[in-house]
N, C-alpha and C positions, 0 to 999 in steps of 0.2 A: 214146712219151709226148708229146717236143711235135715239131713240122712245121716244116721249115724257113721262114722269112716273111724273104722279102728287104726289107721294109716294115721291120724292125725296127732297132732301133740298136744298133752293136757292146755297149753295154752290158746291155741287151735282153737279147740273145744273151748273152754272160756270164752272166746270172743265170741264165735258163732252164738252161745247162749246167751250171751249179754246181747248182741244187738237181736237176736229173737225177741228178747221179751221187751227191748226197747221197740222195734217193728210194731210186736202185738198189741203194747199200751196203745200204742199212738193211733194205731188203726181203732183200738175198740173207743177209744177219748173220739176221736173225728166223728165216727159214726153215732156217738149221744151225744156231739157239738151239732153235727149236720139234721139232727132230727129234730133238735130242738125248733120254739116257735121265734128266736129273734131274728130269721131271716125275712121276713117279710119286705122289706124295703130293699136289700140287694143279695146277695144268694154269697154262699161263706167265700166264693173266689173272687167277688167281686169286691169284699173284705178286705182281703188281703190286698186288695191293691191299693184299698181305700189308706189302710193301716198303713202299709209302707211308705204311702207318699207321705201321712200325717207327720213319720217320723222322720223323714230325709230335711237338709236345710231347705225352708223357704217351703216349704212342704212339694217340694219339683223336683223331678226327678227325668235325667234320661232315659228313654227308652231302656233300652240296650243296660241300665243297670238295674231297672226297677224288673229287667227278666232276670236278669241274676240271683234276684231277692223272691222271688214266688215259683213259686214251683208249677210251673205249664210252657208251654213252647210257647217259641218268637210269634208262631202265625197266631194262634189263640190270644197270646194276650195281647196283640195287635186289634183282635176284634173286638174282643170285652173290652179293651180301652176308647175303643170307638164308641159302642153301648153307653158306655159312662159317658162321654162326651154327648152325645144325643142324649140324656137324662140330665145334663148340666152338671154331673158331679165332679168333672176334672175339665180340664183344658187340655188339648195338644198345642205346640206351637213349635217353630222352625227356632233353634240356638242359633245367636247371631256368630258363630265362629265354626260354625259346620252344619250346610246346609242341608247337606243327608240326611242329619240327626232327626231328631223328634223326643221336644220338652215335654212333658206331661205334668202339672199342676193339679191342683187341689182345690177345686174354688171352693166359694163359702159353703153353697151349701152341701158339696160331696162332706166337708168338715163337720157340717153339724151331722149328716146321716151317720158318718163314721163315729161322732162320738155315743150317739143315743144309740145304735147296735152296739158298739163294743162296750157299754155301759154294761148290756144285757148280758152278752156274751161273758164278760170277766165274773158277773155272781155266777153264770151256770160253769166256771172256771172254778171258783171257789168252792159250787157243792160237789164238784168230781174230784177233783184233786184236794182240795182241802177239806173233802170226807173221808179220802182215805188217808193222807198226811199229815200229820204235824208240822207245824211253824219249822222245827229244826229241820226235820225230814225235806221239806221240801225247800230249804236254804241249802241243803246238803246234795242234794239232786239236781238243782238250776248249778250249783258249784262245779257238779262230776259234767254236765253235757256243756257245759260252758267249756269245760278242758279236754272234753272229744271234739268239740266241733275247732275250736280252736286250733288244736296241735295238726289239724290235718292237712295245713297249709306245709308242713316241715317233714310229713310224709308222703316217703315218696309211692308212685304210682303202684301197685301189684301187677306183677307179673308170672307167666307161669314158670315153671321151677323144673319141667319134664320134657 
């Protein structure tokens, strides 16, 4: 992923390793989440959309922020939200203060699927991470990316420098 540059500053160097091996977790965690068996009922993107709306108020969510919240473009999750809707697990509807818009809701039963897989999902959570972590270890880790993902509203953009 990244090339050694003797050009660069020991702190440089620090970040680029730190966000490697945060990359490399994440990619190897997704791929023994994705292979597991509690997808059967809806596939880990459709998940996530489940989850997000579970936890917004009212469990509804606008469009336009519930892409903010998952990681796929505007056109895709336009379709997998249609999916859901044709399977009854959310709702679309027209916000009565902008007609453009589009509601996305949580019906009942998108709620119960969302909780009987993220039942699943959270043990095979527990035997990857809380096989290799300690209670402290991983209080101390939700701590550290809770303060990277956070501070990065207050930095600013990178640019190049040459």
């Amino acid at each position: 992923m990244t090339t050694p540059d003797t050009t660069l500053s020991g702190s440089a160097r620090d970040a680029a390793r730190t966000w490697e091996a945060l990359f490399r977790t994440q990619v190897t965690l997704m791929r023994r989440f994705q292979a597991d068996s509690v997808w059967s009922e809806v596939s880990m993107r459709e998940y996530d959309v489940l989850f997000t709306l579970s936890r917004a108020a009212s469990c509804t969510m606008r469009l336009r922020d519930l892409n903010e919240s998952v990681l796929m473009a505007q056109s895709s999750l336009s379709r997998l939200v249609e999916r859901l809707e044709d399977r009854e697990l959310v709702l679309r509807s027209v916000p009565d203060d902008d007609a453009r818009g589009t509601l996305v809701a949580l019906t009942e039963t998108g709620r119960r699927v969302q909780r009987a897989v993220g039942r699943r999902h959270v043990r095979a959570m527990e035997q990857y991470v809380g096989g290799a972590l300690g209670i402290d270890e991983q209080a101390e880790l939700t701590r550290l990316l809770d303060k990277l993902r956070g501070a990065q509203a207050g930095i600013a953009d990178w640019t190049p420098q040459d």
